[in-house]
Every structure is written in structure tokens, then in C-alpha cells.
FIDO-211321 format. One record per atom (N, C-alpha, C): atom name; y, z, x negated. Coordinates in pm, whole numbers, plus 50000, padded with zeros to 5 digits. Atoms other than C-alpha are relative to their C-alpha. Layout:
<recs>
@at:CA; v:Y; w:Z; u:X
...
</recs>
This chain:
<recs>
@at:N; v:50000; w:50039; u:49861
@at:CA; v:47634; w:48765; u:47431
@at:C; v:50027; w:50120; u:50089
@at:N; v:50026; w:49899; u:49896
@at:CA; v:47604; w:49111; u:47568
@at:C; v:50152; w:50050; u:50004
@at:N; v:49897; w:50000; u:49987
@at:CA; v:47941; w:49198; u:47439
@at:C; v:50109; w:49895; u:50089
@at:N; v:49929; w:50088; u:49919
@at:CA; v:48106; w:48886; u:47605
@at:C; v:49971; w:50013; u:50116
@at:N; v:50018; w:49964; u:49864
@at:CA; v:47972; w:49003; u:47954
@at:C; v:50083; w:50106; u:50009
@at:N; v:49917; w:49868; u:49976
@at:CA; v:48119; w:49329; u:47887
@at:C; v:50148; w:49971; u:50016
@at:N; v:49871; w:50017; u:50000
@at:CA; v:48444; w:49214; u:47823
@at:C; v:50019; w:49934; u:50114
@at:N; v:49946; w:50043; u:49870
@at:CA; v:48456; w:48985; u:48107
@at:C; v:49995; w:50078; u:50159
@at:N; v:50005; w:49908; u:49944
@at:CA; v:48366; w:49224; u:48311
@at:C; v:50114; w:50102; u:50050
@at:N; v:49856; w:49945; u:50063
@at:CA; v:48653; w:49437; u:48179
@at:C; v:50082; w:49982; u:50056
@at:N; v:49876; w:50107; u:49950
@at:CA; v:48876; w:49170; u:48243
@at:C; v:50018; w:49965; u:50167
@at:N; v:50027; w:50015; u:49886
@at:CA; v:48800; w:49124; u:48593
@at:C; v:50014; w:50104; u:50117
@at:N; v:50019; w:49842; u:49943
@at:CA; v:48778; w:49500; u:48702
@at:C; v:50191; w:50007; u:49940
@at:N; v:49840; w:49979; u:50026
@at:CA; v:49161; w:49517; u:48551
@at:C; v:50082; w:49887; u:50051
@at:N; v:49955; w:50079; u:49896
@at:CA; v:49250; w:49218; u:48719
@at:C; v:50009; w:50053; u:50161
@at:N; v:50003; w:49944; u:49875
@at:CA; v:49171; w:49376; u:49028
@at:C; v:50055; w:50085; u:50034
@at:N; v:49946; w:49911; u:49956
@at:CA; v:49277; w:49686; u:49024
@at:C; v:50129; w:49982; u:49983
@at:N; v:49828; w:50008; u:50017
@at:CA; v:49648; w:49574; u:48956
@at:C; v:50036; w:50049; u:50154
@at:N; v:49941; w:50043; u:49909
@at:CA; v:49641; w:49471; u:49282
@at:C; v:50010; w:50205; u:50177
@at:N; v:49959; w:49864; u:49940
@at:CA; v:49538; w:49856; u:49440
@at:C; v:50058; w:50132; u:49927
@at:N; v:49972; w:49937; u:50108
@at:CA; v:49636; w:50039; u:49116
@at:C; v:50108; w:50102; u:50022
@at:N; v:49847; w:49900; u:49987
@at:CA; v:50015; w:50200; u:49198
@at:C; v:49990; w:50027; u:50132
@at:N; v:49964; w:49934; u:49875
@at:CA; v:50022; w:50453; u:49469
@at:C; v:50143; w:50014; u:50020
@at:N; v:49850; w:49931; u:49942
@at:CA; v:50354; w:50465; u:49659
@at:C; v:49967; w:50099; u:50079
@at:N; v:49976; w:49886; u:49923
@at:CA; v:50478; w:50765; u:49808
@at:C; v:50066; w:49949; u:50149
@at:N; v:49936; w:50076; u:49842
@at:CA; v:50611; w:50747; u:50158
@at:C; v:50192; w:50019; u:49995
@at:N; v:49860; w:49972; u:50013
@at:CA; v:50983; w:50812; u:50010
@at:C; v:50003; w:49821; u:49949
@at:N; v:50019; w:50137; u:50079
@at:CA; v:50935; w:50476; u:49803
@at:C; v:49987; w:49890; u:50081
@at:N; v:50052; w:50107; u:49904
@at:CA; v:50792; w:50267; u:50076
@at:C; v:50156; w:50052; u:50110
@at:N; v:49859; w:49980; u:49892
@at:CA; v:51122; w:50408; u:50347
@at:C; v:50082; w:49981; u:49944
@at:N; v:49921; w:50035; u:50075
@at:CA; v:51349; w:50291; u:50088
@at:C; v:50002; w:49832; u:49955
@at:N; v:50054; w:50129; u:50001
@at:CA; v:51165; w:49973; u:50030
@at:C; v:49956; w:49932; u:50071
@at:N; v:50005; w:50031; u:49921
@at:CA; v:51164; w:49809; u:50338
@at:C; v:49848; w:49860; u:49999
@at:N; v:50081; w:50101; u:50014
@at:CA; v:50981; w:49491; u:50203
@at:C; v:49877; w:50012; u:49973
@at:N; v:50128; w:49977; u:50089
@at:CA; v:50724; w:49629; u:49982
@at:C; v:49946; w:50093; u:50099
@at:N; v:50125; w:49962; u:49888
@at:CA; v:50650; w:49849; u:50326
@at:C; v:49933; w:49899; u:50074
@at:N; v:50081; w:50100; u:49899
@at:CA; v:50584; w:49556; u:50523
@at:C; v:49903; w:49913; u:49941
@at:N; v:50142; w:50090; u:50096
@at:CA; v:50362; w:49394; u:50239
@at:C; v:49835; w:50118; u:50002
@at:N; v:50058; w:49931; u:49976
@at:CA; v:50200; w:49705; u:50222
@at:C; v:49887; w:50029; u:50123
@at:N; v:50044; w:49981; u:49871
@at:CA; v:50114; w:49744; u:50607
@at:C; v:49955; w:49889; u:49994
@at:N; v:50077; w:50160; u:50021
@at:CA; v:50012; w:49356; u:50598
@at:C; v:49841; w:50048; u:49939
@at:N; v:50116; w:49967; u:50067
@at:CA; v:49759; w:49448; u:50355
@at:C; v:49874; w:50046; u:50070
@at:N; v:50099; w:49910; u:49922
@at:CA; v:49603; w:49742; u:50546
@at:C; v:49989; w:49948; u:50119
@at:N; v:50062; w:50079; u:49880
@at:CA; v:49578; w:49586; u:50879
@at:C; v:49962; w:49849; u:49992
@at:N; v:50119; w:50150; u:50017
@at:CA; v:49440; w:49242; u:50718
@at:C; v:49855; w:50059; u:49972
@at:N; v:50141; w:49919; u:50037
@at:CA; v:49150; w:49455; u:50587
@at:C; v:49976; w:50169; u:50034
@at:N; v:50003; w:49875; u:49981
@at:CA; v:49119; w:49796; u:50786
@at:C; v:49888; w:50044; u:49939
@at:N; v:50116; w:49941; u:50005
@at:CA; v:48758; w:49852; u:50725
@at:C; v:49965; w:50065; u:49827
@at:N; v:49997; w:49949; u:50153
@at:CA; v:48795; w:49904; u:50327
@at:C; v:50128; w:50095; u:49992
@at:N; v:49885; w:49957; u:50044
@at:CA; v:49177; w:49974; u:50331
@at:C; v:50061; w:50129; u:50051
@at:N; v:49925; w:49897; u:49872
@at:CA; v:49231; w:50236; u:50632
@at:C; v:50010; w:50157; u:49900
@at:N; v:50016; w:49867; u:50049
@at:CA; v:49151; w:50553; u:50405
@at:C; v:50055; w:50012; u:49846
@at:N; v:49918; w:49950; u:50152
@at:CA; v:49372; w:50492; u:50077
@at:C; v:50099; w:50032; u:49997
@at:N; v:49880; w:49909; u:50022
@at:CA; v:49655; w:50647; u:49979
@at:C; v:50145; w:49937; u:50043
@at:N; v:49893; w:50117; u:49956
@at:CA; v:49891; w:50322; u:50022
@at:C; v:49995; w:49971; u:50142
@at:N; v:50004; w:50027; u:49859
@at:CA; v:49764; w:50273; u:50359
@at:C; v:50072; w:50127; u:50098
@at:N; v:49958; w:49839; u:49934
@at:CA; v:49834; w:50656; u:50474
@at:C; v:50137; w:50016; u:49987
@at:N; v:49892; w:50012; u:50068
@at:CA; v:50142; w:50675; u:50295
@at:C; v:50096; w:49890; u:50109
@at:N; v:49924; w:50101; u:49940
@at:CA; v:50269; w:50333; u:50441
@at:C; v:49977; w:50028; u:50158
@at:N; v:50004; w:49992; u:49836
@at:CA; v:50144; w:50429; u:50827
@at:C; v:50095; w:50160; u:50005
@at:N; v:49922; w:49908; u:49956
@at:CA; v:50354; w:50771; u:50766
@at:C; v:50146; w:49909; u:49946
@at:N; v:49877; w:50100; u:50026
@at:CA; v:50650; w:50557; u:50630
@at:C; v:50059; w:49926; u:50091
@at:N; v:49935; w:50108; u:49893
@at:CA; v:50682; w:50349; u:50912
@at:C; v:50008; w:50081; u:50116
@at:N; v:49964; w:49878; u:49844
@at:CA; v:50660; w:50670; u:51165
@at:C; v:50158; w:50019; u:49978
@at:N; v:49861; w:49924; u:50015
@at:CA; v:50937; w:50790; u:50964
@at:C; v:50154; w:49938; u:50058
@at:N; v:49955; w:50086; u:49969
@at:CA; v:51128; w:50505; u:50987
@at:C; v:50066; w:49987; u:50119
@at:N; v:50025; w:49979; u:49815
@at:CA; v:51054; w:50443; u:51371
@at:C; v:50098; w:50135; u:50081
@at:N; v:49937; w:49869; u:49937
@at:CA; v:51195; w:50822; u:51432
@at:C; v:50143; w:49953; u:49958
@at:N; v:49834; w:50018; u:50027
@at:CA; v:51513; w:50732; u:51268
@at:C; v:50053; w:49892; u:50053
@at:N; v:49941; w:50142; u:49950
@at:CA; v:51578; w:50403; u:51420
@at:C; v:49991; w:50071; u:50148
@at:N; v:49971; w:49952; u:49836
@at:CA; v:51533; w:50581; u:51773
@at:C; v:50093; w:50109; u:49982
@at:N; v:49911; w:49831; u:49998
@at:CA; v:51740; w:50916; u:51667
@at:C; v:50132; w:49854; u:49983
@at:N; v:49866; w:50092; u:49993
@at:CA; v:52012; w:50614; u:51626
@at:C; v:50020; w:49931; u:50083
@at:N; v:49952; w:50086; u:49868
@at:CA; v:51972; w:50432; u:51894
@at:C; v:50019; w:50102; u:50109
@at:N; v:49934; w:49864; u:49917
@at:CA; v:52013; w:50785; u:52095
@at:C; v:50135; w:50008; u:49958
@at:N; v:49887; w:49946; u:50027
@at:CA; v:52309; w:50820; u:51906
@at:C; v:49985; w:50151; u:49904
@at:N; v:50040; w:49873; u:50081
@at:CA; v:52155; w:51123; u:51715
@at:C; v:50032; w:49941; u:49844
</recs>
């Protein structure tokens, strides 16, 4: 019995972490337009857990970057 808790356990804790598991870089996310805006979704559905991980940081400098280049073009720069 004690083993079958453990394992589900296991199973549950690796279920989960899929979902925060792979850090993108902020080159990855400005290349990946979609998977930034899933990203940013994420972190501003849940700031109060999400604001201080690596995907969240990453994806709020990603979308500066972004932002700067879409105005250096609409200057004409």
C-alpha cells in the first residue's frame, strides 16, 4: 500500500511539472511569437505564484524586446 502512494505521488508531481518544467530563453520566446503569448497568458493568469520564474522574466524581457523593434520600425530605424 505504501508503495502505491509513493508511486502515485510520483506520477502526479511529473505530471505537473511538464507543465513548468522547460525554461525558455528570451531568444526562443522572440522567435516564437505564439509560445510567447501562451507564455505571458500564463503569468498574468496567476501572478502571485508565477511573477518570479524564469519563464515569466524571460517572457516579460521578450516582449520588451520585441516592443523596441516594432517601434525602431515604425520610426523607420
Amino acid at each position: 500500500m505504501k508503495q502505491l502512494f509513493i508511486l502515485s505521488t510520483l506520477l502526479m508531481l511529473a505530471g505537473c511539472s511538464e507543465l513548468f518544467g522547460r525554461t525558455y530563453t528570451v531568444d526562443e520566446l522572440v522567435a516564437d511569437e505564439a509560445l510567447l503569448s501562451s507564455v505571458m497568458t500564463e503569468c498574468r493568469n496567476n501572478p502571485g505564484e508565477l511573477r518570479e520564474t524564469a519563464n515569466c522574466k524571460n517572457a516579460e524581457a521578450a516582449d520588451g524586446k520585441l516592443r523596441l523593434q516594432r517601434m525602431r520600425r515604425a520610426l523607420g530605424g
